[in-house]
N, C-alpha and C positions, 0 to 999 in steps of 0.2 A: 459175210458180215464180220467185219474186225473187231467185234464189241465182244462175240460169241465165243474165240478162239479164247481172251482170257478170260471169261467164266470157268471155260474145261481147266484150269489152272488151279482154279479152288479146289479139283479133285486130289490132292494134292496134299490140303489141310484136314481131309477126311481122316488120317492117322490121329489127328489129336481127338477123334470122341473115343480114342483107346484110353486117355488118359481118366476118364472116367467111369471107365469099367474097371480097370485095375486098380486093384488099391496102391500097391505100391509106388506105382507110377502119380496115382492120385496124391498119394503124399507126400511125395518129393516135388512135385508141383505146386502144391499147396503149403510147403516149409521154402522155399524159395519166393513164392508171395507174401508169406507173413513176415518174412526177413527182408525182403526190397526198403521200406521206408527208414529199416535203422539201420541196416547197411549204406546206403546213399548218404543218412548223414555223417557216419562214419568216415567217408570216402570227401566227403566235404571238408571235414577236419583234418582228414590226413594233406588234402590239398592245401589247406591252410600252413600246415606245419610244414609242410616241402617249399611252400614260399617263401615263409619266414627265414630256415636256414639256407632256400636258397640265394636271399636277398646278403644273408653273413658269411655266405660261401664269394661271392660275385667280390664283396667287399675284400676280402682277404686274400683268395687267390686267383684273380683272375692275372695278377702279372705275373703266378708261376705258371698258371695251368691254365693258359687260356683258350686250350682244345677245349676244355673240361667244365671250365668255370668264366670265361669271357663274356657270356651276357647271360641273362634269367633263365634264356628259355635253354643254354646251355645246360648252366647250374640243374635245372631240373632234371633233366635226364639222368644227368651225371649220381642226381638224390635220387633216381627213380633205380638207378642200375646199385648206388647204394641200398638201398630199400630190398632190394632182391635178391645181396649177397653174390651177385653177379660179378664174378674174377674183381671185386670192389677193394681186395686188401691189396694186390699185386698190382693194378692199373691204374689206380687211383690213392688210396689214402698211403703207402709209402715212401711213395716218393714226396708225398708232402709232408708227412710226419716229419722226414730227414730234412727237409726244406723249412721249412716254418715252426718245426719244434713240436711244445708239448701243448700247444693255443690250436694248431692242427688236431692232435690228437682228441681232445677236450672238443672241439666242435663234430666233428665227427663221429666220436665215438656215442656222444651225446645224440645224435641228430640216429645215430643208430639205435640205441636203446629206445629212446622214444617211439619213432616209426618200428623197427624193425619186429620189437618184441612186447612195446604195448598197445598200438593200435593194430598191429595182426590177431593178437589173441582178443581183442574188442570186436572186430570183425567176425572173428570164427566162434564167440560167445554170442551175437547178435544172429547169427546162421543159426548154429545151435536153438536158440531159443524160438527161432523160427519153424524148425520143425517139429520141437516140440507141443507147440500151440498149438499146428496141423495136427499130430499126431491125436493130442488131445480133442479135438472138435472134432476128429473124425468117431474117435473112442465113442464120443457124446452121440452122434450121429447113428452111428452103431445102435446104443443101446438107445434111443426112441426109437429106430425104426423094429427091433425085438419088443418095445412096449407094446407098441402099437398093434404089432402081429398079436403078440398075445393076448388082446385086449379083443382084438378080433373075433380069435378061437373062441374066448373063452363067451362073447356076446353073444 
């Protein structure tokens, strides 16, 4: 029966009931949940701000750089390899600097700070805060289930 062969497959996902015998693993699993919803919206607005400067990048150099900046979905990679500090000063922003001046400089450098260094540390303060919450529920967690032992005992 071919229905049978992928059940034996589920055998497979038996490692994840480790995830809840281990604490530590429990907790990292559980700071990675409580951070998914304000990470994504983070990641929403970073999309947002890679369109915008990519729509001001398309506009401006797409007739120096139009490996780079020729259409949107160009422009985005090129903000995405921006974003990442990815060899971005040498392959990309000096030869435009030199080319289009200080209006180059000014949008990029801009479109860097913004991305590069406040919506990264928004992201790793929303992680952050993610495990934290975990750590705490688990703490709480902890101590009812020591109430409760003792409460036991002592009945």
């Amino acid at each position: 029966m071919p229905g049978i062969t992928v059940l034996r497959l589920f055998r497979a996902f038996r490692v994840f009931r480790l995830f809840k015998r281990i604490k530590s693993l429990k907790l990292i699993i559980d700071g990675v949940m409580y951070a998914t919803p304000s990470v994504s919206a983070s990641f929403c607005v970073l999309i947002l701000i890679m369109s915008i400067w990519a729509i001001l990048c398309v506009n401006e150099f797409k007739d120096e750089r139009p490996d780079d900046f020729g259409t949107f979905a160009k422009a985005m990679v090129s903000l995405f390899q921006i974003m990442t500090f990815d060899s971005w000063c040498s392959a990309i922003a000096r030869d435009l600097v030199l080319r289009k001046g200080i209006m180059a400089a000014v949008i990029l450098l801009s479109y860097l700070f913004v991305n590069s260094i406040i919506m990264t540390n928004c992201v790793v303060a929303q992680v952050a805060d993610g495990f934290l919450a975990a750590k705490d529920e688990l703490s709480a967690l902890e101590e009812k289930k020591k109430k409760h032992q003792g409460h036991e005992l002592s009945g």
